[in-house]
Structure formats: structure tokens, C-alpha cells
C-alpha positions as CSV (number, residue, x, y, z in Angstrom):
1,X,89.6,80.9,53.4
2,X,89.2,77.6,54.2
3,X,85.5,77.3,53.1
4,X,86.5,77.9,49.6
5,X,88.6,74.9,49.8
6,X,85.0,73.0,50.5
7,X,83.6,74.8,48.1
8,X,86.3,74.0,45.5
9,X,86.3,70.6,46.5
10,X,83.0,70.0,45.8
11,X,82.8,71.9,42.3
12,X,85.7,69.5,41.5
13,X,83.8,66.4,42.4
14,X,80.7,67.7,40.1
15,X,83.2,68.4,37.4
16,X,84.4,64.8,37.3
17,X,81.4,63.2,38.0
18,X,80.4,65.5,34.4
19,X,83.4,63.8,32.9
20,X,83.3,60.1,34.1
21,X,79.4,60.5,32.1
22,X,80.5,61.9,29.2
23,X,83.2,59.5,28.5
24,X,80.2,56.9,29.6
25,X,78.0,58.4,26.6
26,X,80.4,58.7,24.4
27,X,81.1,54.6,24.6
28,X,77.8,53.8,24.6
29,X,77.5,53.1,28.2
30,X,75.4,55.5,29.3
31,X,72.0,54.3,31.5
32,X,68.7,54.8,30.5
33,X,67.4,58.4,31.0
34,X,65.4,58.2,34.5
35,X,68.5,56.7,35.8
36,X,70.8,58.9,34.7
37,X,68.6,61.6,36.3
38,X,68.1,60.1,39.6
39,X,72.3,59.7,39.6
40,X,72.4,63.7,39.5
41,X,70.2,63.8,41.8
42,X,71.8,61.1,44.2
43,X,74.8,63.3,43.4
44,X,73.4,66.7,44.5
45,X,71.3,65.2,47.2
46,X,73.4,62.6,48.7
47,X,77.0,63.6,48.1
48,X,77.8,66.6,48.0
49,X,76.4,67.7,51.2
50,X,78.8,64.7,53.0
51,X,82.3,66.7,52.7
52,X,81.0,70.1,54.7
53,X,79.2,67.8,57.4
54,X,82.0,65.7,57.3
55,X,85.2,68.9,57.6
56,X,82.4,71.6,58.6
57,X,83.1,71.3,62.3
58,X,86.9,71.2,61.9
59,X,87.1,74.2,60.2
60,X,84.3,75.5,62.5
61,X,86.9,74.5,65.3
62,X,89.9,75.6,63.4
63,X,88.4,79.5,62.3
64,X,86.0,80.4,65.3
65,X,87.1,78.5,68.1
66,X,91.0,79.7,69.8
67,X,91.4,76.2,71.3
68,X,94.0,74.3,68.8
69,X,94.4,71.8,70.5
70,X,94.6,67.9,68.7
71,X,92.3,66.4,71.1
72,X,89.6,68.8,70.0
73,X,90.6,68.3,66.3
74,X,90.4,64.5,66.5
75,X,86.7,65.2,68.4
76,X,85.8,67.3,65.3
77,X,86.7,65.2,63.1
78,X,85.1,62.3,64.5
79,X,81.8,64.0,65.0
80,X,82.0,65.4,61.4
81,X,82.6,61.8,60.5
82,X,79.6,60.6,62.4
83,X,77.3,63.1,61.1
84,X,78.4,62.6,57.5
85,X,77.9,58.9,57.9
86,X,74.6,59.7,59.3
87,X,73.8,62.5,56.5
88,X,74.4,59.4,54.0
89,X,72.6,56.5,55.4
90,X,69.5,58.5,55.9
91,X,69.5,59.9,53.1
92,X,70.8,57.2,50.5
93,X,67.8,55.2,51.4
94,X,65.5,57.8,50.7
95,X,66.7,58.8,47.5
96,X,66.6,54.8,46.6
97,X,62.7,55.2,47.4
98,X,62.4,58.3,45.3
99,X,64.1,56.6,42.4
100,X,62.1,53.6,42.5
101,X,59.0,55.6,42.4
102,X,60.4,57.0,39.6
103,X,60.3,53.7,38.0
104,X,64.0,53.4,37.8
105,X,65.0,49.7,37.7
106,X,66.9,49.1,40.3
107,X,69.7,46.4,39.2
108,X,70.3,49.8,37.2
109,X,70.5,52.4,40.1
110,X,72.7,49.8,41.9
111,X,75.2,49.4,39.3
112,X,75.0,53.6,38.6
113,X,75.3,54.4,42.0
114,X,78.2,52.5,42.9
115,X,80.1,53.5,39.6
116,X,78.8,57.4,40.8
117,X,80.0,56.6,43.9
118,X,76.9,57.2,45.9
119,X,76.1,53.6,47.0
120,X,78.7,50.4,48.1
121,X,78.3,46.7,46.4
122,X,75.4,45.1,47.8
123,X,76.8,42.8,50.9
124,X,79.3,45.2,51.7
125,X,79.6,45.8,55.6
126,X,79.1,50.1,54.9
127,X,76.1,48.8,52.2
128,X,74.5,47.2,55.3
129,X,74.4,50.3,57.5
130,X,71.9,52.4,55.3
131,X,69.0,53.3,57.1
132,X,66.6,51.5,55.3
133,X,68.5,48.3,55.5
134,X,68.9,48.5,59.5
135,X,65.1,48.9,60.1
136,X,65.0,45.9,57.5
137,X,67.2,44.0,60.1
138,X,65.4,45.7,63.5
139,X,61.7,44.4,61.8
140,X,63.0,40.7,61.6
């Protein structure tokens, strides 16, 4: 049961992100073409994998698992959370290096990505932990 609430979930965050583009388009804000691609693609690549990661061993816990108990629940959690945050940083930084071989510009994906809510504003503390900007920091 509860998986269909993942599964809903995430169908509802596609749905939106359909709608926040349309509404974009139809005020003349919409990005140019390859960027507007590598957003769905950031989208299906990036994003919606990070709420099962991030809920899939609570529910795991929760369904399979007859311990209950809150201590295990906040372990679950936290691990979920970890690998989530691990899911993104990896994987934001590569889809930035697909994009730009794509040729999108990358002011562009920046600005896209933020409002798509795949990437933070540059200088952020969370935009600093992608994985391509710590091996930036670990090669200095």
C-alpha cells in the first residue's frame, strides 16, 4: 500500500513540474530547446529517483521488518536521507557534464535547474556538496 503512495508522489511531482513549464511557455519564458530537454532529463534522472531512496528503507522497515520500534525508524530514515543525498550529489554532477556536452549554456541550466528544482543557487552550503564540486575542492 504504501508504495503507491511513492508512486503517487512522484507522478504528482511530474505533473507539476508539466504545469510550472506550461505556464513558463505560455509567458514567454520558456528556455531554449536543449535546455528544456536536459531539465526533463535532470527531472527523470536526478529527481525522481531521490523520494524512494530517501522513504524506501522506512517503508522497507515499516512492511517487511516486525521491529517498530522509533529508534529503528529514525535509523531508516537517516540512512534513506544519506543515500538520497548521495543519489543527488553524484548524480547532479553528472547530468551537468552530460548537459554541457550537449551544448547547453550553462548560466541557462543553472537558472532552469534551480527553478526545476534539481540544483541549489550557486554558493549555497547544499550547492557546495555536489560531487563534482568536492573533488574540485580535494584537487586544490
Amino acid at each position: 500500500m504504501k508504495i503507491y503512495v511513492l508512486v503517487a508522489m512522484c507522478i504528482a511531482y511530474i505533473v507539476l513540474s508539466i504545469l510550472v513549464k506550461r505556464k513558463q511557455r505560455s509567458l514567454g519564458l520558456s528556455p531554449a530547446k536543449e535546455t528544456s530537454k536536459a531539465i526533463w532529463v535532470g527531472i527523470f534522472w536526478v529527481n525522481v529517483p531521490i523520494l524512494p531512496i530517501f522513504l524506501g528503507p522506512f517503508f522497507v522497515q515499516k512492511e517487511l521488518l516486525s521491529n517498530n520500534e522509533a529508534t529503528v525508524s529514525i535509523l531508516c530514515l537517516t540512512g534513506g536521507f544519506i543515500g538520497a543525498w548521495m543519489w543527488w550529489s553524484i548524480n547532479v554532477s553528472l547530468w551537468r557534464r552530460w548537459a554541457y556536452r550537449k551544448g547547453v549554456d550553462a548560466n541557462e541550466l543553472q537558472n532552469e535547474g534551480q527553478s526545476s528544482s534539481i540544483l541549489w543557487p550557486r554558493g549555497h552550503f547544499f550547492e557546495k556538496t555536489e560531487f563534482g564540486n568536492l573533488v574540485k575542492h580535494w584537487r586544490k
